[in-house]
C-alpha positions in Angstrom: 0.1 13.5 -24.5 -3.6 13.3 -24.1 -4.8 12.9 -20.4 -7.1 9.7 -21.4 -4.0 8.0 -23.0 -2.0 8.2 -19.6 -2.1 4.8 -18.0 -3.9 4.2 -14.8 -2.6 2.8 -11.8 -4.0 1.6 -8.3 -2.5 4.0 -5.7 -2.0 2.3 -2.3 -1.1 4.4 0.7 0.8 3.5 3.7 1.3 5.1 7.0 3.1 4.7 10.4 1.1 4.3 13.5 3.4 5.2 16.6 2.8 2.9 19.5 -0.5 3.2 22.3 -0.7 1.7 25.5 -2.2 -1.5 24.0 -0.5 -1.8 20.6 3.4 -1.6 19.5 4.0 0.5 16.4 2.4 -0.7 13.1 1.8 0.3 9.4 -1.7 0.9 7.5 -2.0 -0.2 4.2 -4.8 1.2 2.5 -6.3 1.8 -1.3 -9.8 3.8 -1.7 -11.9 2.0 -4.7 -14.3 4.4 -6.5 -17.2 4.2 -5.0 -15.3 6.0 -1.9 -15.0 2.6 0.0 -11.6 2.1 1.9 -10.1 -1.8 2.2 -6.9 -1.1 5.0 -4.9 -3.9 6.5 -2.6 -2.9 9.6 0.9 -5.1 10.1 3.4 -4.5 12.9 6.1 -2.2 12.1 8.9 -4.0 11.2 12.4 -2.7 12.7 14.4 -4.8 10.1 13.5 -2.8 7.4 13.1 0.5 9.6 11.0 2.1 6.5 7.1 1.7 6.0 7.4 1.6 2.0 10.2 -1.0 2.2 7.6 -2.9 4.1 4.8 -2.3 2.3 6.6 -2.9 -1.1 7.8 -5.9 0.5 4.3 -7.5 1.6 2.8 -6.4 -1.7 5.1 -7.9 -3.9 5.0 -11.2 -1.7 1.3 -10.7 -2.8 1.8 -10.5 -6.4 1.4 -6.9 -6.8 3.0 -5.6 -9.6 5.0 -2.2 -8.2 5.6 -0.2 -11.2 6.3 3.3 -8.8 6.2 5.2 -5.3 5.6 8.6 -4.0 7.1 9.8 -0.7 4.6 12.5 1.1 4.6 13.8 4.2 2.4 12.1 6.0 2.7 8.8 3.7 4.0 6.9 1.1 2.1 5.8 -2.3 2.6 3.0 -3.9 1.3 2.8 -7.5 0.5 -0.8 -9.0 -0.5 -2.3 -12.0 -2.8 -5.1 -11.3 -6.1 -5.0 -13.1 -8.8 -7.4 -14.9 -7.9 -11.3 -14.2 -4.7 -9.5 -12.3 -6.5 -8.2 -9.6 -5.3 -8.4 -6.2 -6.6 -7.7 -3.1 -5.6 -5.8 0.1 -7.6 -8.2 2.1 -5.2 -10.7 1.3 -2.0 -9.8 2.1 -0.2 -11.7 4.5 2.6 -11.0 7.0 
C-alpha cells in the first residue's frame, strides 16, 4: 500500500503523574497539532479504573471521540482517533 493512501489519525497521549505534596495522582491528556502547539488537560487519577487508557478512553468517548486504536509505550499510552472536518473535537473540552 502506498504511504499517502494510509489513513490518518489524531494521536492523543496520556500519562500518569504520581502524587506531590500539593496534588494527588492525575493523568495528562495531550495531542500536539502541526504547528508544534500542545492542547493538555490533566484529570485526577481515577482508582476505579486503576489504568490511565481506560480513563482516558473513557473521558474521550464521553467526548464524542471516535477511538478507532491504542498503543501501550513505556512511558504512555496512544490513543488514535478519527475525528476530523465538521467532527472535530477538542481536548479543551473534555469533561470529568
Amino acid at each position: 500500500m502506498e504511504y499517502y493512501k494510509v489513513r490518518n489519525y489524531r494521536a492523543i497521549s496520556v500519562k500518569f503523574l504520581g502524587a506531590t505534596n500539593h496534588n494527588g495522582a492525575r493523568i495528562k491528556i495531550w495531542e500536539e497539532d502541526r504547528d508544534g502547539k500542545t492542547v493538555s488537560r490533566i484529570f485526577s487519577y481515577d482508582y476505579e479504573y486503576s489504568d490511565i487508557g481506560a480513563q482516558a478512553y473513557n473521558l474521550l468517548v464521553k467526548a464524542g471521540f471516535k477511538v478507532v486504536c491504542k498503543s501501550c509505550l513505556h512511558d504512555k499510552d496512544i490513543i488514535m482517533c478519527d475525528n476530523w472536518g465538521s467532527d472535530f473535537k477538542e481536548l479543551k473540552d473534555l469533561k470529568d
